[in-house]
C-alpha positions as CSV (number, residue, x, y, z in Angstrom):
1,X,-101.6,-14.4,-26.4
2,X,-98.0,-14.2,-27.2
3,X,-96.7,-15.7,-30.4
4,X,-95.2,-19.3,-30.7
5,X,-91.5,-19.3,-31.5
6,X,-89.4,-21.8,-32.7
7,X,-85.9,-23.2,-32.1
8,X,-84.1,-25.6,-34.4
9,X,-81.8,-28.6,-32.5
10,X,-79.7,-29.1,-36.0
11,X,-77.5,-32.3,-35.5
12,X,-74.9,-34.3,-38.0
13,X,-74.5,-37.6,-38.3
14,X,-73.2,-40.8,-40.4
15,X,-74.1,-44.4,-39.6
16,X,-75.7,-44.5,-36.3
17,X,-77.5,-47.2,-36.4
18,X,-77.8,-48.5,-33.4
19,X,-78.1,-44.5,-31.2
20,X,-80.5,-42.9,-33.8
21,X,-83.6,-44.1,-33.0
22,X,-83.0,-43.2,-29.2
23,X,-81.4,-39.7,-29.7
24,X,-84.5,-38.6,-31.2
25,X,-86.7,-40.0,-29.1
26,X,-84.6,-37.7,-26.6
27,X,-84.5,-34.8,-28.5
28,X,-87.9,-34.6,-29.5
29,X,-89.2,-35.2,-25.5
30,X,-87.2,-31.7,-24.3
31,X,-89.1,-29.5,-22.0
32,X,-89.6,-26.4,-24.0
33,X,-90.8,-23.1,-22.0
34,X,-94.2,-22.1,-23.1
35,X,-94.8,-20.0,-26.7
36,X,-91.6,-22.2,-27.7
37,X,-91.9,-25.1,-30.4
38,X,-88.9,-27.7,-31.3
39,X,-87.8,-28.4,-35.0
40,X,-85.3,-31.0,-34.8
41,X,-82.8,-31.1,-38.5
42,X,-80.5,-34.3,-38.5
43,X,-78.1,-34.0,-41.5
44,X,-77.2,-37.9,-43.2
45,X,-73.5,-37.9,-44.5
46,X,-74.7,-41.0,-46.6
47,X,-75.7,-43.3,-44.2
48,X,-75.2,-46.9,-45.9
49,X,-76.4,-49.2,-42.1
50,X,-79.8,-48.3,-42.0
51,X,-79.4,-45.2,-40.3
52,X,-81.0,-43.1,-43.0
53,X,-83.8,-45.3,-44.0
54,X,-84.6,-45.5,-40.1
55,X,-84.8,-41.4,-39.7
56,X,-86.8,-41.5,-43.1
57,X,-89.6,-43.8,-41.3
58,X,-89.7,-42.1,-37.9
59,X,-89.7,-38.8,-40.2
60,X,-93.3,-40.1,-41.8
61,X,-95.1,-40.1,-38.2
62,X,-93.1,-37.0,-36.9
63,X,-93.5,-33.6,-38.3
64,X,-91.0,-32.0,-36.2
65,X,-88.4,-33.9,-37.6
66,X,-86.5,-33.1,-40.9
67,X,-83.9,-35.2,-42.5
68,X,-81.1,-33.7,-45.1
69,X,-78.5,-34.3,-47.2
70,X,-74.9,-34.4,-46.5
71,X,-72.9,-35.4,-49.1
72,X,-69.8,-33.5,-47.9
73,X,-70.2,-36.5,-45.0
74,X,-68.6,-34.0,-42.4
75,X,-69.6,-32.2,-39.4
76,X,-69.1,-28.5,-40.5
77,X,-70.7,-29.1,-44.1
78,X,-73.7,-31.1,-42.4
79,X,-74.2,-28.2,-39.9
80,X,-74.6,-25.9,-42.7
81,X,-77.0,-27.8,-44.4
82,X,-79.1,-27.9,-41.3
83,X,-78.5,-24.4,-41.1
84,X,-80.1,-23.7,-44.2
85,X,-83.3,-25.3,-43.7
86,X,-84.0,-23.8,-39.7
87,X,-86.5,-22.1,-39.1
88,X,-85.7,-21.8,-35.3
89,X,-85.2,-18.1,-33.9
90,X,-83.0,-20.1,-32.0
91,X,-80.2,-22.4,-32.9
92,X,-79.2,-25.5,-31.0
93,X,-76.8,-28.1,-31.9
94,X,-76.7,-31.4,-30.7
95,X,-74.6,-34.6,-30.7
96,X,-75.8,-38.0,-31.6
97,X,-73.4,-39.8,-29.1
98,X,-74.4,-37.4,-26.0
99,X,-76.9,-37.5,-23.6
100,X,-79.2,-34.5,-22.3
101,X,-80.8,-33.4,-19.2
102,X,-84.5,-32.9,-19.9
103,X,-84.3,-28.7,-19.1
104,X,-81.5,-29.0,-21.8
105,X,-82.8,-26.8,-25.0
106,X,-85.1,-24.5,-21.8
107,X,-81.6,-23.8,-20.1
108,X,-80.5,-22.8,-23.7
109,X,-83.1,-20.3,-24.3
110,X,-82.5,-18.9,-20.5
111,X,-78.8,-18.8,-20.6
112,X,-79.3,-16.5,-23.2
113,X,-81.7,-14.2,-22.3
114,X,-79.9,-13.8,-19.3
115,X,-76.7,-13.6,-20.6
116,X,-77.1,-11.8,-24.1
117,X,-74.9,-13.7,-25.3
118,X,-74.0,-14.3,-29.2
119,X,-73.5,-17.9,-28.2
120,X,-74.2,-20.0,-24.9
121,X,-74.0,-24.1,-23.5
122,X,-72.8,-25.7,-21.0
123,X,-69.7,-28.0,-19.9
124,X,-68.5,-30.9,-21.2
125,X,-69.2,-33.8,-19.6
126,X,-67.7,-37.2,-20.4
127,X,-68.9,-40.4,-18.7
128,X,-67.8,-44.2,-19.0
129,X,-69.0,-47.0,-17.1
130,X,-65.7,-48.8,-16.9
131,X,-62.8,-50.3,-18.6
132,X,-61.3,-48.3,-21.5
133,X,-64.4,-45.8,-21.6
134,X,-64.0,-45.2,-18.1
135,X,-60.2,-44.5,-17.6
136,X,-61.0,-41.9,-20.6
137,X,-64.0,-40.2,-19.6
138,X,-62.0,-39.7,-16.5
139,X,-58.9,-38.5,-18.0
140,X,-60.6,-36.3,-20.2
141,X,-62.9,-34.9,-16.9
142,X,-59.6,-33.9,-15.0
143,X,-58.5,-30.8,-15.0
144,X,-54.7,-32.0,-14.9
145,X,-54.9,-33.8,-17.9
146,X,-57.2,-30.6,-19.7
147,X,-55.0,-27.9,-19.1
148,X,-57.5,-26.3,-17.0
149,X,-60.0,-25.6,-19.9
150,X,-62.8,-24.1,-18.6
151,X,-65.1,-26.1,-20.6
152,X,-64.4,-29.4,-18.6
153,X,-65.6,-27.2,-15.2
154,X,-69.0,-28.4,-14.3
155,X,-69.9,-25.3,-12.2
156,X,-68.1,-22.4,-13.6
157,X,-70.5,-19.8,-15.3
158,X,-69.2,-16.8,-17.3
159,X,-67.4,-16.1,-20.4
160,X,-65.6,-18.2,-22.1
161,X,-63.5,-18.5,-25.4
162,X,-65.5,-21.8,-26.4
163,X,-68.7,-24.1,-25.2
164,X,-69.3,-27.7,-25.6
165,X,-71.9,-28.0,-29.2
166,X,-73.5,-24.6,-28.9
167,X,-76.9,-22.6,-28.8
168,X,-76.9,-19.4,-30.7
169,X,-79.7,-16.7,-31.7
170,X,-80.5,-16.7,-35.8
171,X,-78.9,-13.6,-35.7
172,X,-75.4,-14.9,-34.7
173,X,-75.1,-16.8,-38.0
174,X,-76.3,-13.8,-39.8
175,X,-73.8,-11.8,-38.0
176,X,-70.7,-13.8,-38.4
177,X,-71.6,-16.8,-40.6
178,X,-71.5,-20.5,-40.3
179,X,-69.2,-23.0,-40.4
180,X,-66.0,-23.3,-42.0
181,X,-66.6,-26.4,-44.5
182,X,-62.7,-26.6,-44.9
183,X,-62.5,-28.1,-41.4
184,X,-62.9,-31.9,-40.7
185,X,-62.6,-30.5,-37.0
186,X,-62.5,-27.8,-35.0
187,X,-65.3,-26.2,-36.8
188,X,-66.5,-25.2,-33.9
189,X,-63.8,-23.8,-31.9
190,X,-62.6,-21.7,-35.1
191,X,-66.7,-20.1,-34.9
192,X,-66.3,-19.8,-31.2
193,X,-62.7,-17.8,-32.6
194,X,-64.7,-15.7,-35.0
195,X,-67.3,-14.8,-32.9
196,X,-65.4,-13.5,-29.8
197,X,-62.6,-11.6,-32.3
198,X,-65.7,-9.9,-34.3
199,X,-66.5,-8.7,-30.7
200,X,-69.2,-10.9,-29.6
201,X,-69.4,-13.3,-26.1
202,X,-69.7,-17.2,-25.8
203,X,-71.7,-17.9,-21.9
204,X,-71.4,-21.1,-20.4
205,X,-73.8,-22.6,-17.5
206,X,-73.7,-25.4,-15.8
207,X,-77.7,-25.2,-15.7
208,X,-76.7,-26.9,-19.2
209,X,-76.3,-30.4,-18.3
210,X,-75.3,-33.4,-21.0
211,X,-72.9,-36.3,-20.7
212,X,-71.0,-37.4,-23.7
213,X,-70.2,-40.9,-24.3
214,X,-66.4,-40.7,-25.4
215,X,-64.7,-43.5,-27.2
216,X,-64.4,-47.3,-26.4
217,X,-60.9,-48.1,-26.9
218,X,-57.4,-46.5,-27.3
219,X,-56.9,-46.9,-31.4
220,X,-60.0,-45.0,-31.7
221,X,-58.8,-42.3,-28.9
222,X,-55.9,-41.7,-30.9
223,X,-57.2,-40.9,-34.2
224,X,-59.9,-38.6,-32.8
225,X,-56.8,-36.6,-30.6
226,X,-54.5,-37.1,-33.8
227,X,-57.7,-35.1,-36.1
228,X,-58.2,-32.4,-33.2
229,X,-54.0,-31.8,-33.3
230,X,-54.0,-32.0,-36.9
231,X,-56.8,-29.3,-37.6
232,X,-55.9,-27.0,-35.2
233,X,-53.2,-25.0,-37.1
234,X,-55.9,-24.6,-39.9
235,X,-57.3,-22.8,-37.4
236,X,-54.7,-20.7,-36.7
237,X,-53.1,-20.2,-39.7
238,X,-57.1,-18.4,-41.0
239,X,-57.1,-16.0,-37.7
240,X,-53.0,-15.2,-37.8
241,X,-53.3,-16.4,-33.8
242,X,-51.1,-18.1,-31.9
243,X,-52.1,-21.5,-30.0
244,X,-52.3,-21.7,-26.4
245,X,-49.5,-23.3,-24.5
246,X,-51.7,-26.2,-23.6
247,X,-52.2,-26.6,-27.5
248,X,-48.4,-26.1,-28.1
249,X,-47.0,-28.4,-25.3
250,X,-47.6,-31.9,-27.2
251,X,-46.4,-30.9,-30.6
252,X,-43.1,-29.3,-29.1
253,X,-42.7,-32.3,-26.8
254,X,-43.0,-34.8,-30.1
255,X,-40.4,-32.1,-32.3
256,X,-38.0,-32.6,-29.3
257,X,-38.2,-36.6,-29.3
258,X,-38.3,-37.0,-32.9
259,X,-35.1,-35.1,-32.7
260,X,-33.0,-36.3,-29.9
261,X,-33.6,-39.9,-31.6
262,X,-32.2,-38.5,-34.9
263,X,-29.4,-37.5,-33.0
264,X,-29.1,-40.5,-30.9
265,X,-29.0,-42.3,-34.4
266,X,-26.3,-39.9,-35.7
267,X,-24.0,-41.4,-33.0
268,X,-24.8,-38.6,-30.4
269,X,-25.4,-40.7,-27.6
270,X,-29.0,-41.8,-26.1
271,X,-28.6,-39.3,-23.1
272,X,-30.7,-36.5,-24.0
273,X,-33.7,-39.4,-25.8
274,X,-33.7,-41.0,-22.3
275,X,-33.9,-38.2,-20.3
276,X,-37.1,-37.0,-22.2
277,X,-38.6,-40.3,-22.1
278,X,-38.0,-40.8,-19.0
279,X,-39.7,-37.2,-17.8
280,X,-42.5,-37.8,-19.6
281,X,-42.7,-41.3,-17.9
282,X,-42.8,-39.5,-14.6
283,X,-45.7,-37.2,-16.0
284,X,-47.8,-40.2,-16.9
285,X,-47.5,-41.7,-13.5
286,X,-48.2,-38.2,-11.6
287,X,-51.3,-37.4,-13.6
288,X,-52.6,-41.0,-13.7
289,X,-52.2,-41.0,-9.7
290,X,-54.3,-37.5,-9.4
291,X,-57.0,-38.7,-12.2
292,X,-57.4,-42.5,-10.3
293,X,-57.4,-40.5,-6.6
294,X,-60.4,-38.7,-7.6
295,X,-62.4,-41.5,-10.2
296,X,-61.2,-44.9,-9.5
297,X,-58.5,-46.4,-8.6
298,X,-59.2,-49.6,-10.7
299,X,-58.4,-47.7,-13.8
300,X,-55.1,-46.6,-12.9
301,X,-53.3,-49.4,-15.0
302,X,-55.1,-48.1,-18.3
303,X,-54.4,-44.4,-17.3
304,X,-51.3,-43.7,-18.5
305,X,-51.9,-45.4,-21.8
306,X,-55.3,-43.2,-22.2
307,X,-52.9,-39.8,-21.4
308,X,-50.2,-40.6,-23.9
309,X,-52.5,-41.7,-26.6
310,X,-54.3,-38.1,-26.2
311,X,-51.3,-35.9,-25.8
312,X,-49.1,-38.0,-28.2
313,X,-51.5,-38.6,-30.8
314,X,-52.3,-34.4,-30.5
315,X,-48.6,-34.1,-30.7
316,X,-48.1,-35.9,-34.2
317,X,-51.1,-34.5,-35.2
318,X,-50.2,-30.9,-34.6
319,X,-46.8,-31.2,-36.5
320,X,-48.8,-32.7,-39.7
321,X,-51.1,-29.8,-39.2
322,X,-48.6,-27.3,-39.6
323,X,-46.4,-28.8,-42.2
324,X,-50.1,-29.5,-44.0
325,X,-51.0,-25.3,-43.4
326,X,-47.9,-24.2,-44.4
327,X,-47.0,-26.0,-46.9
328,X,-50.3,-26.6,-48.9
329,X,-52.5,-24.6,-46.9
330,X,-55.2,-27.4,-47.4
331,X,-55.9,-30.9,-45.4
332,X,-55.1,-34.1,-46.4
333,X,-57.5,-36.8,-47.0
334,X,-56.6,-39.2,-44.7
335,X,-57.6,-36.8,-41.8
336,X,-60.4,-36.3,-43.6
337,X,-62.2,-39.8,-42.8
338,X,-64.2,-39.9,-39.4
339,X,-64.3,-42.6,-37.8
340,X,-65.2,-42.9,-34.3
């Protein structure tokens, strides 16, 4: 009889209330291949709505679940916490605020045999029923507004330079370490980073199926765009690489409208202000007509607000970044503070 192995679902988290509960319920009902047992790690950041006192209680009546500290209170540190306590063969991380396809952790464990892959998951998915969650779940699904990432296809398979969360074998983390615990985000992309330039592959399937809930309204979209744009120099800056053009785009577009209105206020006329504003506005409208042709056209009003708070809010955030990288070569604290 062939010996029972285990894989570790390791996830973060910080006030979730009102999800926990049901995201383990999920996570602890995956359809494992046979010989194959789930250990399921949640990481507290200091939970002060009930969330940790909740995970303590279901943690008395299930022995496959593990709660642990996080007093860091952010993603990368809680991951590494996890990390330290798996016993999993195999790694898999999960999010509190997604949703998974029963097969999820089994497609896992066969997109990596089959691949041999150092890491392997599967696209990213965003869903909203309607209103603002809608218009940016579908924004975020098109491929216009992405920059053709391969990570928001939900039917390429091959390799990649990054997958949505992440499924790796023990020895990946042994191989190439965990997470960097000076990133609020883009922990994971920088891993992806370090993996593929130590000469390992990241394998994405669409047999991987989840659907993550994004954010409910547009001050909330912003800061989590303004964080991604503000971390990602960090990023850079570490490996010495240069961004790719859909990464550079928004910060070069802010730099040039930040500076045509300094000169427009140093009496050089409005001309060259107005003629990027009014680009961009044309922008907007195309890619808000190809994301409503092919979602709904009842969001198109909310579109173009949705696209400019992503790409604008990256912008800002990008330029911070690199002045912050630079400069100081360390974040600030107010993109520091999660909040979703």
């Amino acid at each position: 009889m062939a010996a029972v192995r285990t894989v570790s679902v390791i996830v973060p988290c910080r006030n979730e209330r009102d999800h926990i509960e049901a995201f383990c319920a999920d996570a602890l009902a995956q359809q494992l291949p046979e010989y194959w047992q789930l250990q399921l790690i949640v990481a507290d950041g200091g939970s002060d709505d009930g969330t940790r006192e909740r995970l303590q209680a279901l943690s008395r009546t299930e022995p496959r679940l593990t709660l642990v500290d996080n007093p860091q209170r952010i993603v990368s540190a809680g991951l590494n916490r996890a990390l330290a306590v798996a016993a999993g063969a195999v790694i898999v991380r999960m999010d509190v605020h997604t949703r998974y396809a029963a097969d999820y952790v089994a497609q896992c464990l066969h997109a990596l045999e089959r691949s041999g892959a150092d890491n392997v998951g599967g696209p990213w998915r965003a869903e909203g029923r309607d209103g603002w969650p809608g218009a940016i779940a579908a924004a975020f699904q098109s491929r216009w507004v992405a920059g053709g990432a391969r990570s928001r296809s939900l039917v390429y398979e091959g390799e990649v330079d990054t997958v949505y969360l992440g499924c790796w074998p023990r020895a990946t983390f042994d191989r190439f370490g965990g997470f960097d615990e000076a990133l609020v985000r883009n922990q994971d992309d920088e891993h992806t980073l370090r993996i593929v330039l130590g000469g390992g592959r990241i394998w994405q399937s669409p047999a991987i199926r989840s659907v993550y809930r994004p954010r409910d309204s547009l001050g909330a979209l912003w800061r989590q765009w303004l964080q991604y744009g503000y971390w990602k120099p960090f990023v850079m800056k570490k490996h010495g690489q240069a961004a790719a053009w859909r990464h550079r785009v928004p910060g070069l577009f802010v730099a040039a409208v930040a500076l045509a209105a300094l000169l427009a206020l140093a009496g050089a006329g409005a001309a060259p202000l107005l003629a990027l504003l009014g680009a961009y506005a044309l922008v907007l409208a195309g890619l808000s007509l190809a994301v409503a042709s092919t979602s709904s056209w009842s969001l198109l009003w909310r579109l173009p607000l949705v696209v400019a708070a992503q790409q604008i809010g990256y912008g800002v955030g990008t330029l911070a970044g690199v002045w912050d990288a630079w400069r100081h070569g360390h974040g600030r604290e107010r993109f520091a503070r999660l909040t979703r």
